[in-house]
Structure formats: C-alpha cells, structure tokens
C-alpha positions as CSV (number, residue, x, y, z in Angstrom):
1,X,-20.8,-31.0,37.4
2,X,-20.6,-34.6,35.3
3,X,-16.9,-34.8,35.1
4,X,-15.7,-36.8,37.4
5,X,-12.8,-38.5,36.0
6,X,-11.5,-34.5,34.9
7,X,-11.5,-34.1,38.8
8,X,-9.7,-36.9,39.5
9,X,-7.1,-36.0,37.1
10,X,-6.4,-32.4,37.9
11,X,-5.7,-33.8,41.6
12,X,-3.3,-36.3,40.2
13,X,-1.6,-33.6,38.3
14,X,-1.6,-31.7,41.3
15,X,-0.1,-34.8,43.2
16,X,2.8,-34.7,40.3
17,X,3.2,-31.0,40.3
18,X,3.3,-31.2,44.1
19,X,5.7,-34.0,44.9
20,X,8.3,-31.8,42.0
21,X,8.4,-28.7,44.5
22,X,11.8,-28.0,46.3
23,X,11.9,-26.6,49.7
24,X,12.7,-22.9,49.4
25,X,12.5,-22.1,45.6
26,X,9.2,-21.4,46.4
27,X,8.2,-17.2,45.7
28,X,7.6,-16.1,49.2
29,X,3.6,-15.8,48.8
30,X,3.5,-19.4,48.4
31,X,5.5,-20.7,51.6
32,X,2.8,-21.6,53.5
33,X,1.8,-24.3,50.7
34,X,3.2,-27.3,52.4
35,X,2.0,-30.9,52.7
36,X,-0.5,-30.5,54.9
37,X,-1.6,-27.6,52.7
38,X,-2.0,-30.0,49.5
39,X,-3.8,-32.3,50.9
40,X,-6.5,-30.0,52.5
41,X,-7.1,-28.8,49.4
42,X,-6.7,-31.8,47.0
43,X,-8.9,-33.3,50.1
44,X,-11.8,-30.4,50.0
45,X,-11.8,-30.9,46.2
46,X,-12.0,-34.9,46.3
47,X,-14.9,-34.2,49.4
48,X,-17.0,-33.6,46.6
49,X,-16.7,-36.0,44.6
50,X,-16.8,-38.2,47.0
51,X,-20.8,-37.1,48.1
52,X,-21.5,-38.6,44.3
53,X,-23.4,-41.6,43.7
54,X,-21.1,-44.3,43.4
55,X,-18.3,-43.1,44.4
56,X,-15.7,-43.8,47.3
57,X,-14.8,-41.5,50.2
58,X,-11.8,-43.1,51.0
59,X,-9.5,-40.6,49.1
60,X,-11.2,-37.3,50.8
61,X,-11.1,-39.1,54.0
62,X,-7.5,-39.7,53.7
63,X,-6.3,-36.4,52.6
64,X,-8.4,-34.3,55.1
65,X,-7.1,-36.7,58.0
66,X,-3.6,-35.9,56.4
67,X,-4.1,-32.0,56.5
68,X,-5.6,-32.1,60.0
69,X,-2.8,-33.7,61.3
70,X,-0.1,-31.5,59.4
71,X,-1.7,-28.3,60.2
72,X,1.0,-26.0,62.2
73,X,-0.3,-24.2,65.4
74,X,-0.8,-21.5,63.5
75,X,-3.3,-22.5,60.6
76,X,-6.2,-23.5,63.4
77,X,-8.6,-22.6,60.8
78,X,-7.5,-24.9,58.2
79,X,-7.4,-27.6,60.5
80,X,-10.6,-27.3,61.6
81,X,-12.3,-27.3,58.3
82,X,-9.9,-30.5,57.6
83,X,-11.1,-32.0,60.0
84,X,-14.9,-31.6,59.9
85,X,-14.9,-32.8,56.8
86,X,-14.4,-36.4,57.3
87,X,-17.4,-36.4,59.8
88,X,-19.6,-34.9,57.1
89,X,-18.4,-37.4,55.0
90,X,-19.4,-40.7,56.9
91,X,-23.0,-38.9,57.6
92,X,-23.4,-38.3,53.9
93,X,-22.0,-42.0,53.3
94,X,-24.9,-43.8,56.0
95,X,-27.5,-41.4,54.4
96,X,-26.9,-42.5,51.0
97,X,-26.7,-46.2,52.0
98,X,-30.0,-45.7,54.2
99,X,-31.5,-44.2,50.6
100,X,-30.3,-47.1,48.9
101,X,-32.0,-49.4,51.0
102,X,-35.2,-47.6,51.4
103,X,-35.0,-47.3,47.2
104,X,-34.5,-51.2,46.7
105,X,-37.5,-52.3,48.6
106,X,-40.2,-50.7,46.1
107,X,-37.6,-51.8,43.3
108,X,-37.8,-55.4,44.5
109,X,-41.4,-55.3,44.6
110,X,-41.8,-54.2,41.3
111,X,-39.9,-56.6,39.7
C-alpha cells in the first residue's frame, strides 16, 4: 500500500524482537513460534513486497526457503505454503522482466 520502507522496518524489528526471545519463557500459546516459524512469516510478509516494481526477491526467497526447511513434521501445512512461495516468486520475477522488455521497445521507438 506505498510504504515500503515501513515494511521493511517492522520485519527488522521483528528480526530484533525475535533474536531477544529465550527458549522457554515463552507463555505456552506461543511455543510453536520458533525459527522456522519467524521466518515464514517475516517471509510471507517480505513475498509481497517483493512482487513490487523495483524491488528484490532475494529476502522472501531466503526466509521462505528457511521456513520450509525448519518446518517440524508436524506443521506440513506451513511448509507447504513456505515453500510454494518461492516458485511464485521467480514466475512473478520472469513476468515482470518479460513486461519490461516488451515496455522498452515502444519506449525506444519513441524516443
């Protein structure tokens, strides 16, 4: 929604916030936030940014590869939207570079 760089700095506060946390002094309906946890959703959150004009993939891509990797047996779910995302991502990128070429030709021609 135009604020990018507010995005960006609620995931590093996150990141801070995050790397703080003690294993068990956590309240017990917030064990299952773990690593892999955080970065699925720090990576869902920077997936969107990511589909933006301008803007670089590699964060989403490395948090959602994080998550899928980190996912206990028991969190299939998770894992699997993790892990779709990245594919998603690389389509989105070739689409949008595809656009950008296609876009350039008329701009060329036009001076």
């Amino acid at each position: 929604m135009g604020r990018t760089q507010g995005a960006l700095a609620a995931i590093e506060r996150s990141d801070d916030v995050f790397s703080r946390a003690k294993a068990g002094e956590d309240v017990a309906w917030m064990s299952y936030y773990d690593n892999a946890q955080h970065h699925g959703d720090t990576g869902h959150a920077s997936f969107d940014l990511a589909l933006l004009p301008g803007q670089s993939s590699a964060m989403a891509t490395s948090r959602l590869r994080t998550a899928t990797n980190e996912h206990a047996d028991d969190y299939e779910r998770s894992r699997a939207l993790s892990g779709t995302k990245p594919a998603t991502l690389i389509m989105a990128m070739a689409v949008l570079k595809e656009a950008v070429s296609i876009r350039q030709r008329p701009l060329d021609e036009v001076g």
